[in-house]
PAZAPA-4460 file (N, C-alpha, C; in steps of 0.05 Angstrom, whole numbers, plus 32768, in hexadecimal, padded with zeros to 4 digits):
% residues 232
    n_x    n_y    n_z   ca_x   ca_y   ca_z    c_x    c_y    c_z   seq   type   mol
   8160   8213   7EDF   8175   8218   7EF2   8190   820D   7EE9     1      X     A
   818F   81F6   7EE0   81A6   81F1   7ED0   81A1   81EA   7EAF     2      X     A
   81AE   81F0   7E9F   819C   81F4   7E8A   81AC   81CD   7E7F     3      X     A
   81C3   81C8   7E82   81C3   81B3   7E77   81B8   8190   7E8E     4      X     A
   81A9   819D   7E95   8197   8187   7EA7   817D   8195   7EA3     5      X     A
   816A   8185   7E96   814E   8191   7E97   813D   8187   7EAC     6      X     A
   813C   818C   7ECA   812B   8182   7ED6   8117   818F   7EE2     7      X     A
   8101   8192   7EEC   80E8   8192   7EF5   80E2   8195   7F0F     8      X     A
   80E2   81AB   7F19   80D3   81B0   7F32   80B3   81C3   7F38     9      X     A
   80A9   81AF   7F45   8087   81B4   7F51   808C   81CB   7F62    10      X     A
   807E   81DC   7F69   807D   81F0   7F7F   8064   81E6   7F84    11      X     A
   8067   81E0   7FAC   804F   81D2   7FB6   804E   81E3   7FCB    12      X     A
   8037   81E9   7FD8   8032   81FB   7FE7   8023   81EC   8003    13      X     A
   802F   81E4   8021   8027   81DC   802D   800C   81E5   8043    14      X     A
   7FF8   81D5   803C   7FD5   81EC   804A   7FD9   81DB   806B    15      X     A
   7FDB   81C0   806E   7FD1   81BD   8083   7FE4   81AB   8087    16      X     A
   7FEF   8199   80A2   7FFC   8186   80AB   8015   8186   80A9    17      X     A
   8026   8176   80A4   8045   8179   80A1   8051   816B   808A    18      X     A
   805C   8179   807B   806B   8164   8064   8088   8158   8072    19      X     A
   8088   813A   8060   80AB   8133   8070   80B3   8125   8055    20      X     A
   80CA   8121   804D   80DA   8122   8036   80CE   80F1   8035    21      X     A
   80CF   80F4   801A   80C7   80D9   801B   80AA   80CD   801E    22      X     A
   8092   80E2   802B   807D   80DD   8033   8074   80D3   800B    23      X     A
   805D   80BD   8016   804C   80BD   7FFE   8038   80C3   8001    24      X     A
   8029   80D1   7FEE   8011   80E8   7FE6   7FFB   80DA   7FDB    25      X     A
   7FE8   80E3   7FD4   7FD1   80DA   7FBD   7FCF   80F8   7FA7    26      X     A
   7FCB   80F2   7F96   7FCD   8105   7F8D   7FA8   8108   7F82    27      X     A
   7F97   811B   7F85   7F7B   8118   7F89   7F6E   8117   7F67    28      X     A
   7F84   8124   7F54   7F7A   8123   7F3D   7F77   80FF   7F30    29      X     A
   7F95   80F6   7F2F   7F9D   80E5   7F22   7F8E   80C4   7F32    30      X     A
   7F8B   80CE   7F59   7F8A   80B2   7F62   7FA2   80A7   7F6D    31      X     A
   7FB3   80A9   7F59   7FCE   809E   7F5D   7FE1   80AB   7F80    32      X     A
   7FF2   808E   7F87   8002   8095   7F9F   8025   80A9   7F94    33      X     A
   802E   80B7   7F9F   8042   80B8   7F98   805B   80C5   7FAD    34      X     A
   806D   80BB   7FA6   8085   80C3   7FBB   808C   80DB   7FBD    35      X     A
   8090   80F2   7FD3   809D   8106   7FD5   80BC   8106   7FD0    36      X     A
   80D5   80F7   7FC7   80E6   80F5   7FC8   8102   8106   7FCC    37      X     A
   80FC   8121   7FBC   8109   8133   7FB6   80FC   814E   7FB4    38      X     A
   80FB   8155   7FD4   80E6   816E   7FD4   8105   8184   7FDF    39      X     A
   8108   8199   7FC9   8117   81B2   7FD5   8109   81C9   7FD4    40      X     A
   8123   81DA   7FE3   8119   81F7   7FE8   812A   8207   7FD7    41      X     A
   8122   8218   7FCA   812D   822E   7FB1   8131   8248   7FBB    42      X     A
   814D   824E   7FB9   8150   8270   7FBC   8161   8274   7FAC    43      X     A
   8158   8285   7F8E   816D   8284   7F77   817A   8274   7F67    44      X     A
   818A   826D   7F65   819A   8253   7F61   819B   823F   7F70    45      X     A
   8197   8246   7F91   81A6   8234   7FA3   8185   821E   7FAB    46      X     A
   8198   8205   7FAD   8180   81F5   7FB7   8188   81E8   7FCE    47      X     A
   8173   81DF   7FE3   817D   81D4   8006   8157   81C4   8003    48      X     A
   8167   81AB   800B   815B   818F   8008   814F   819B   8026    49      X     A
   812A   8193   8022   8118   8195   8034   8113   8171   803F    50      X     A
   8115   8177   8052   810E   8158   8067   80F1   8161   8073    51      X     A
   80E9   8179   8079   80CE   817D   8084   80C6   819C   807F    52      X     A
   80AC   81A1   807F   809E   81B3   807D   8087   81B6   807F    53      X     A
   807B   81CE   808E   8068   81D9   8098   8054   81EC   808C    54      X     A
   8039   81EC   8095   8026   81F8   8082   8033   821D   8083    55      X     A
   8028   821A   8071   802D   823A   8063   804E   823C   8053    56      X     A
   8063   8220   8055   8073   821C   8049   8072   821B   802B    57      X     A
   8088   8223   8019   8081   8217   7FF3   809E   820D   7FF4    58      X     A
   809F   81F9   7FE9   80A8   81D8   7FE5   80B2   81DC   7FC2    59      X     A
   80C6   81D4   7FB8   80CA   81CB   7FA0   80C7   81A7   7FA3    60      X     A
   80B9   819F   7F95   80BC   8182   7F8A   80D0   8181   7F70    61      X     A
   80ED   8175   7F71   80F7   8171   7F5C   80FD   8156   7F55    62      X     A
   80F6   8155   7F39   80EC   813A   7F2F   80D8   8137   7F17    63      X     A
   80D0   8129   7F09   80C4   8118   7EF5   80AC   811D   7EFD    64      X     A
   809B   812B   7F11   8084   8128   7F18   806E   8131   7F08    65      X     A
   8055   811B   7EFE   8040   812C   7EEA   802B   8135   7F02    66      X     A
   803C   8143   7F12   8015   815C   7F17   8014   8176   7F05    67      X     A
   7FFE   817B   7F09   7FEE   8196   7F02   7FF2   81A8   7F07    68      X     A
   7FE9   81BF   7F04   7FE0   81D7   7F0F   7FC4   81D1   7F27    69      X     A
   7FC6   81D7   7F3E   7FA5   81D3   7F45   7F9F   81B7   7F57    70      X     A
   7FB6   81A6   7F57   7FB8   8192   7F5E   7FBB   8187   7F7C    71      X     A
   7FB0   8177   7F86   7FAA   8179   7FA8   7FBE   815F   7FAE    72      X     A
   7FD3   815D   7FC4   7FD3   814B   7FC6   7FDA   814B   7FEB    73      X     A
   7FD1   8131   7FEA   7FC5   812B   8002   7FD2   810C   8012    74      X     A
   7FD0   810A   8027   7FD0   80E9   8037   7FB0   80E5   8039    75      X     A
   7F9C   80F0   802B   7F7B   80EA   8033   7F6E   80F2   800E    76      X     A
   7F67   80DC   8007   7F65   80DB   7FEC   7F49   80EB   7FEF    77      X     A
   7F3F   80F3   7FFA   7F22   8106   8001   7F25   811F   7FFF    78      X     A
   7F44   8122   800B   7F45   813C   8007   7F44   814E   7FED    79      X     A
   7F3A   816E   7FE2   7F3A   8179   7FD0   7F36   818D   7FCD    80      X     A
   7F49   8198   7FD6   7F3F   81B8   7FC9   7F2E   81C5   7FA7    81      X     A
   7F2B   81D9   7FAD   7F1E   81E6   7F9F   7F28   81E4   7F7D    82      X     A
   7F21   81E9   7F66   7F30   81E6   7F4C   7F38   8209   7F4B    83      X     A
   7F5A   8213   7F44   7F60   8227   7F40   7F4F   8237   7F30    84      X     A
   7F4B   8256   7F33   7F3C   825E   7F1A   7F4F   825B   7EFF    85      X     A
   7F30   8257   7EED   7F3B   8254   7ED1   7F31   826D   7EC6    86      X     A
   7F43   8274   7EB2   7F35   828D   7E9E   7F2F   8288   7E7F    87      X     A
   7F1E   8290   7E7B   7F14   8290   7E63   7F20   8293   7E46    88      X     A
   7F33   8282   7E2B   7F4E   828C   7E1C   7F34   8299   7E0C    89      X     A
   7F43   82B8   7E09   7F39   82C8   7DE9   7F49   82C8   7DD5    90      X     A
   7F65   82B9   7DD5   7F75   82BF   7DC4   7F80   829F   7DBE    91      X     A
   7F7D   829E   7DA8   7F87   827A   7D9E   7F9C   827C   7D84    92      X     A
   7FB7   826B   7D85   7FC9   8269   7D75   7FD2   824C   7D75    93      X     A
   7FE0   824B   7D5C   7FF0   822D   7D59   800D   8231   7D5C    94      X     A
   801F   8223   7D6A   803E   8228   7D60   804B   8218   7D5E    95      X     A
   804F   8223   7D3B   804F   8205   7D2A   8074   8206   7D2B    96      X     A
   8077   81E8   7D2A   8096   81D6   7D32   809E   81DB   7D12    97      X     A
   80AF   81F1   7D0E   80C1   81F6   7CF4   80DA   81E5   7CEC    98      X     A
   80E4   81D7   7CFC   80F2   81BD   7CF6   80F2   81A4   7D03    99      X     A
   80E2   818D   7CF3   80D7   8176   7CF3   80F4   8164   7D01   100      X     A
   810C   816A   7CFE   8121   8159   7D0C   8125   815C   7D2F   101      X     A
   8118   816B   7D2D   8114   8173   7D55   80FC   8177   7D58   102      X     A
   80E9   815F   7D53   80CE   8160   7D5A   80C7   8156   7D74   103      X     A
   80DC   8144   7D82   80D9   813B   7D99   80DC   814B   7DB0   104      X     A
   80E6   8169   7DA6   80ED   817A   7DBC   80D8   8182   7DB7   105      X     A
   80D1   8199   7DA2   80BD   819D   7DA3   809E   8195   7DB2   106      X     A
   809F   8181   7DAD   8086   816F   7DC1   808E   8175   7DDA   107      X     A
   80A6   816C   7DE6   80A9   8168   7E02   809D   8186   7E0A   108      X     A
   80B2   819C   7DFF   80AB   81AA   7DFC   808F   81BE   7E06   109      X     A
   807E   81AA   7DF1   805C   81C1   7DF4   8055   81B4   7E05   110      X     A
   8061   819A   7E0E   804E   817B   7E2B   8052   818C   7E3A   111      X     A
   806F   81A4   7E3E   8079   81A2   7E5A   806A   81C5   7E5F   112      X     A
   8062   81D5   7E52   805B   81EF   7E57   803D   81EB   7E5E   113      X     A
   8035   81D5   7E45   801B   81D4   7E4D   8009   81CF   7E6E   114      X     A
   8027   81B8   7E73   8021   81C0   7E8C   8024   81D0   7EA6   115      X     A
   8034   81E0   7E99   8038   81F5   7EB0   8024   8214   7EAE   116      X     A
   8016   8203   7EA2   7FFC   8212   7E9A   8002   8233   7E89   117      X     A
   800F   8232   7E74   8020   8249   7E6E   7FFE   8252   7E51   118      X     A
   7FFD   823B   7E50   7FE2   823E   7E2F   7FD1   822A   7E3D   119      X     A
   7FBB   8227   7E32   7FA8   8217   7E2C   7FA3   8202   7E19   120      X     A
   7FA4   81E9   7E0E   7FA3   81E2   7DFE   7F82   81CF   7DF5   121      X     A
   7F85   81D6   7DD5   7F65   81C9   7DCA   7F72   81BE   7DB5   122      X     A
   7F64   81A2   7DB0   7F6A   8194   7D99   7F49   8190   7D84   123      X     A
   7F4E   81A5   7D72   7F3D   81AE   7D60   7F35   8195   7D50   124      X     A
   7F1B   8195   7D4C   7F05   8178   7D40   7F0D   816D   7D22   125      X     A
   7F1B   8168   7D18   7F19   8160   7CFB   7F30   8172   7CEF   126      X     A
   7F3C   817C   7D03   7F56   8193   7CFC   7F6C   8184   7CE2   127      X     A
   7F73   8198   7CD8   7F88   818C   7CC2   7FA5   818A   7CD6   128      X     A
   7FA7   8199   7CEB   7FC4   819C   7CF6   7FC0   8190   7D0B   129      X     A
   7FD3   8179   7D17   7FD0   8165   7D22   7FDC   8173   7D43   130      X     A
   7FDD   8192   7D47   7FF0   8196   7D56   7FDC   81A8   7D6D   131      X     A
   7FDB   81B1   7D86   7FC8   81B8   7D94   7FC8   81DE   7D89   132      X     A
   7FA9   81DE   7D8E   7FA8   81FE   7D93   7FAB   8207   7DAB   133      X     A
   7FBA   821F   7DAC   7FB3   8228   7DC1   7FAB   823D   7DC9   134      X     A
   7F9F   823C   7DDF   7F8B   8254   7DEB   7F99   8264   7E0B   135      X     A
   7F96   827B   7E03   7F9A   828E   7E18   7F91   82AB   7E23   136      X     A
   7F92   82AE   7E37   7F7F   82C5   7E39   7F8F   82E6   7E26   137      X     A
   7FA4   82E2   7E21   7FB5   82FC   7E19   7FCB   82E8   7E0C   138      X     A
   7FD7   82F7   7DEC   7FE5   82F0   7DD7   8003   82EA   7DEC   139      X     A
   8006   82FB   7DFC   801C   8305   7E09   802C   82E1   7E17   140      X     A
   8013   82D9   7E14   801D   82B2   7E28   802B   82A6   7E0D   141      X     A
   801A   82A8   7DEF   8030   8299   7DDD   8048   829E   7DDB   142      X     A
   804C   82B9   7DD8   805D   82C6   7DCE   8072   82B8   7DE8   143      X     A
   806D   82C1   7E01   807A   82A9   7E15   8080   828A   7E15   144      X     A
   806D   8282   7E05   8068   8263   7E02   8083   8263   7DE5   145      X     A
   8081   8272   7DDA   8093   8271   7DBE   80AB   8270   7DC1   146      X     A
   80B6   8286   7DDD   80D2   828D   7DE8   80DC   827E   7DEF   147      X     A
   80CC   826D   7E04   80D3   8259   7E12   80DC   823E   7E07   148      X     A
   80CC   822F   7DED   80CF   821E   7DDA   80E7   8225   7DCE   149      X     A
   80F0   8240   7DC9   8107   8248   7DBB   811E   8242   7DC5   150      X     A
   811F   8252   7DE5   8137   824D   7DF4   813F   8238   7E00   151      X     A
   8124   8223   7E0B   812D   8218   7E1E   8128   81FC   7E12   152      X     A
   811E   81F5   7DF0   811A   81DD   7DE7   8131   81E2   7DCD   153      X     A
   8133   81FD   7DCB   8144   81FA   7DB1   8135   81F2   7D9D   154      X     A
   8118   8204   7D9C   8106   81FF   7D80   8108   820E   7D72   155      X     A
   8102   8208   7D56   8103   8223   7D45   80DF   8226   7D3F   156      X     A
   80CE   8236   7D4B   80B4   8231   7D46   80AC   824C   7D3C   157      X     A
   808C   8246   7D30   807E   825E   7D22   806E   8264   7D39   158      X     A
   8062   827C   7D36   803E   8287   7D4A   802F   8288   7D28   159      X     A
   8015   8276   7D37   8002   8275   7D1E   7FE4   8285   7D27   160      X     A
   7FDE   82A0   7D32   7FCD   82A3   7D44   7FAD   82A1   7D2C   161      X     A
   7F9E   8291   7D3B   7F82   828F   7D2C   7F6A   82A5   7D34   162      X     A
   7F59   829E   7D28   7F3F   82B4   7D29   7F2F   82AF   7D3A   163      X     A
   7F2A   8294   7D4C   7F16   8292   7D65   7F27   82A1   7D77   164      X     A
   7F04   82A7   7D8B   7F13   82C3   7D9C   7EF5   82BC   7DB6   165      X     A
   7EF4   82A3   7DB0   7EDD   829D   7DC2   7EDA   8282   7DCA   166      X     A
   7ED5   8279   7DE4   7ECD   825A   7DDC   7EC5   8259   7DF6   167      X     A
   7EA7   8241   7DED   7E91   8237   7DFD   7E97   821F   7E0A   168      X     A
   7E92   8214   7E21   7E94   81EF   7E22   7E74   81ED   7E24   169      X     A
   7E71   81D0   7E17   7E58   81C5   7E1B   7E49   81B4   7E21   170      X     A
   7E32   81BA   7E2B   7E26   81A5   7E46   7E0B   819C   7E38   171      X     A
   7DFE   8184   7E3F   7DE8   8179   7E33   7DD0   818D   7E3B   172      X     A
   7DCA   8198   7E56   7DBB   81A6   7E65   7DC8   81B8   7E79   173      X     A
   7DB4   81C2   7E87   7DBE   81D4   7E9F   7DD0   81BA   7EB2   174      X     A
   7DC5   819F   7EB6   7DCA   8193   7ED2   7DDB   818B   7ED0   175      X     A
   7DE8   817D   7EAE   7DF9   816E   7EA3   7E1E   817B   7EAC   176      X     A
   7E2D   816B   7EA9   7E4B   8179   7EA7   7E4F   817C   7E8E   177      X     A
   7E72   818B   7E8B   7E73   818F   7E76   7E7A   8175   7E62   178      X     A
   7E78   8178   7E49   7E70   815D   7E37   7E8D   8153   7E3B   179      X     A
   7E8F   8134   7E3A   7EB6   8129   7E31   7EA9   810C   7E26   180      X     A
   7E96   810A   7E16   7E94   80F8   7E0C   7EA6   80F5   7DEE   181      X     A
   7EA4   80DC   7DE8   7EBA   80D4   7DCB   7EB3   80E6   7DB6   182      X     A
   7E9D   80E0   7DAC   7E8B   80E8   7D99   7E89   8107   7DA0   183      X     A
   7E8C   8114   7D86   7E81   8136   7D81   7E6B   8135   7D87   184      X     A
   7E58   814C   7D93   7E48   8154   7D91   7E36   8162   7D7B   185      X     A
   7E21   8155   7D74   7E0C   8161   7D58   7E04   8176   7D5D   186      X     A
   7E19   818E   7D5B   7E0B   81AF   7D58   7E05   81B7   7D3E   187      X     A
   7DF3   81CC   7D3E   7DFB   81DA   7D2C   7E05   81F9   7D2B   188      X     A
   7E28   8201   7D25   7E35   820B   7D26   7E38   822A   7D10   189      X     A
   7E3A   823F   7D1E   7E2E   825D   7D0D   7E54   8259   7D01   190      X     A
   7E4E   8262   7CE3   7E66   8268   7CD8   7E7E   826D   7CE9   191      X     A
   7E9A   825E   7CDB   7EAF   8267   7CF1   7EB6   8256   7D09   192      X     A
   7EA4   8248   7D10   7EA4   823A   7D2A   7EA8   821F   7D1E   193      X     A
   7EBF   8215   7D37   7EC5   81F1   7D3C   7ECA   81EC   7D4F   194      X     A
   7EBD   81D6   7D53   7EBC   81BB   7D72   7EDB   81BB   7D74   195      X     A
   7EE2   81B2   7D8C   7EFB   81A6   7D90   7EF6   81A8   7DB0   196      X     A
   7F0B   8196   7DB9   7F10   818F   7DD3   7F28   8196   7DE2   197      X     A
   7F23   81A1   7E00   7F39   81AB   7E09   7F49   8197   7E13   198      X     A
   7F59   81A3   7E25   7F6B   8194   7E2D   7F64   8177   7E45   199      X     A
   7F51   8179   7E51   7F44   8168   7E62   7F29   815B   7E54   200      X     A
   7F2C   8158   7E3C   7F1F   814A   7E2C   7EFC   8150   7E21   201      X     A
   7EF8   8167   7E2E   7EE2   8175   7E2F   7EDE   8183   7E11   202      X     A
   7EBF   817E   7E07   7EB8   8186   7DEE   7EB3   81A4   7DF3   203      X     A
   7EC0   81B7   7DD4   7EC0   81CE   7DE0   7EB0   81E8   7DC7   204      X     A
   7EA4   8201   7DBB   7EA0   8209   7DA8   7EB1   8224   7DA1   205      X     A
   7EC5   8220   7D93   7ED6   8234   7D86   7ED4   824E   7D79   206      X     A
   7EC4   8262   7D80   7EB4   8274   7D71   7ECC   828D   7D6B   207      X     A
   7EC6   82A0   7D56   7EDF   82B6   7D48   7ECC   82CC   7D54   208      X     A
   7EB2   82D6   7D6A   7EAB   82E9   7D76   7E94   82EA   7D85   209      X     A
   7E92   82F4   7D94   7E7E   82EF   7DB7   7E67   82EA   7DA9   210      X     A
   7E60   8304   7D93   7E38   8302   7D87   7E34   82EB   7D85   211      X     A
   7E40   82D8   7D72   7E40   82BC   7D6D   7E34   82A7   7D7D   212      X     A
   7E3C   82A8   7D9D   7E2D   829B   7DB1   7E14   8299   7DB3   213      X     A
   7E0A   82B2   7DA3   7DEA   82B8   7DAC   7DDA   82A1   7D9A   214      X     A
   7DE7   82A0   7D83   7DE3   8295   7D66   7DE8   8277   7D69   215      X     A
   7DFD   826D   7D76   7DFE   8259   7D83   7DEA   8240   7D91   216      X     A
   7DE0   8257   7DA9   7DD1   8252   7DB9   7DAE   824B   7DAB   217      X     A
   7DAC   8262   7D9E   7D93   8260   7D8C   7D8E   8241   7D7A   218      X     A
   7DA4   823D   7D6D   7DA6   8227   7D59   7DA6   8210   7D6A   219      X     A
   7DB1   8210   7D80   7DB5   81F8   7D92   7D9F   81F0   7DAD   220      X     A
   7D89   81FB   7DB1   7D82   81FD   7DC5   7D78   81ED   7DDB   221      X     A
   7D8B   81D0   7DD9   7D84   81B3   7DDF   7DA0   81B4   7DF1   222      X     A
   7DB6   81CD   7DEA   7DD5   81C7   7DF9   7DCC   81E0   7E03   223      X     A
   7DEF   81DF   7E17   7DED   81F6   7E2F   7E06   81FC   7E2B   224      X     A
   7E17   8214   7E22   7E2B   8218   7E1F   7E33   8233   7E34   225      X     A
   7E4E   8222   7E45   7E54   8238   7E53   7E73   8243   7E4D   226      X     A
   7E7C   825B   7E5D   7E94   8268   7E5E   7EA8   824F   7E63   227      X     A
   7EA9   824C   7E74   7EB2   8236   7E90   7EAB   8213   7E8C   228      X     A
   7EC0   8206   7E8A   7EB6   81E8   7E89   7EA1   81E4   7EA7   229      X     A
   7E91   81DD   7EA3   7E7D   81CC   7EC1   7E87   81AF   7EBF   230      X     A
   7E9E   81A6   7ED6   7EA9   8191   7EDD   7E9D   8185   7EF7   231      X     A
   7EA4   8167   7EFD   7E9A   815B   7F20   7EB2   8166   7F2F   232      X     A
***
């Protein structure tokens, strides 16, 4: 909205009770308390400072704030809605930072799309490139993710798109969640395929085409590999 002030507004969507400007929250992911301080209302350009609001209202939070996508927040740390649906990425690329003197934008950069849930990100097992992959359901989000790094960080970056076009998360058993332990998991992996972990720290299998799974599953038949992370 203004391009030489970079600041940050949440779109929050009120379900039940009353919001009032200043209230402090829990936020259900993190645990953490936090201040409503600077909640407005957006029409175009124009912004008008909210003091209260009512369910079925949407709220900008503007500010520094690290929530999520998906994120509940509440005065009852119990409370929790449902986790947004997630979809499945078939399409994975790198976009690699073409000049090393604006690397700090860059970063802020991929921190700040990443979370506006624009890609997916996996940090590949033993990778030579120290920089995240990313995953999306259609090419069409990099190519967005690329524009946006361009115009609004002032990067000069590449699209590096790779050959996985599939990926598993994986669980010890049926009952187990999905894996986030330190240590890789001892598979054994059909040509083409590598471990790596997504973005919520979950071990994941990288495959270049669907048959593969079958081949997977066969070689492994001690793990449980699904579409979908299985989280608490």
């Amino acid at each position: 909205m203004n391009p030489r002030h970079r600041d940050r507004a949440v779109y929050v969507r009120v379900v039940s009770g009353e919001f009032e400007r200043d209230m402090q929250v829990i936020d259900s992911r993190s645990g953490k308390k936090v201040r409503l301080g600077n909640a407005q209302k957006l029409f175009g350009q124009e912004r008008t400072t909210l003091d209260n609001a009512y369910p079925g209202d949407i709220l900008a939070l503007v500010g520094n704030y690290d929530f999520l996508i998906g994120d509940t927040l509440s005065l009852d740390k119990n409370i929790l809605f449902e986790e947004l649906p997630r979809f499945q990425p078939e399409c994975f690329a790198y976009i690699v930072n073409l000049d090393t003197s604006n690397i700090k934008r860059y970063r802020a950069g991929v921190e700040q799309l990443l979370k506006e849930g624009v890609a997916q990100s996996y940090d590949v097992h033993n990778a030579a490139q120290r920089i995240p992959l990313l995953g999306a359901v259609g090419p069409l989000q990099f190519e967005v993710f690329k524009a946006r790094l361009e115009n609004e960080y002032n990067v000069t970056c590449r699209l590096d798109t790779c050959s996985w076009s599939c990926v598993r998360w994986i669980r010890r058993d049926e009952e187990s969640l999905s894996l986030n332990e330190t240590a890789a998991p001892e598979l054994v992996l059909p040509s083409g395929c590598n471990l790596a972990r997504d973005q919520d720290g979950y071990w994941v299998v990288l495959l270049p085409a669907d048959y593969l799974v079958d081949i997977l599953v066969s070689r492994n038949e001690d793990w449980v590999f699904d579409k979908l992370p299985v989280v608490r």
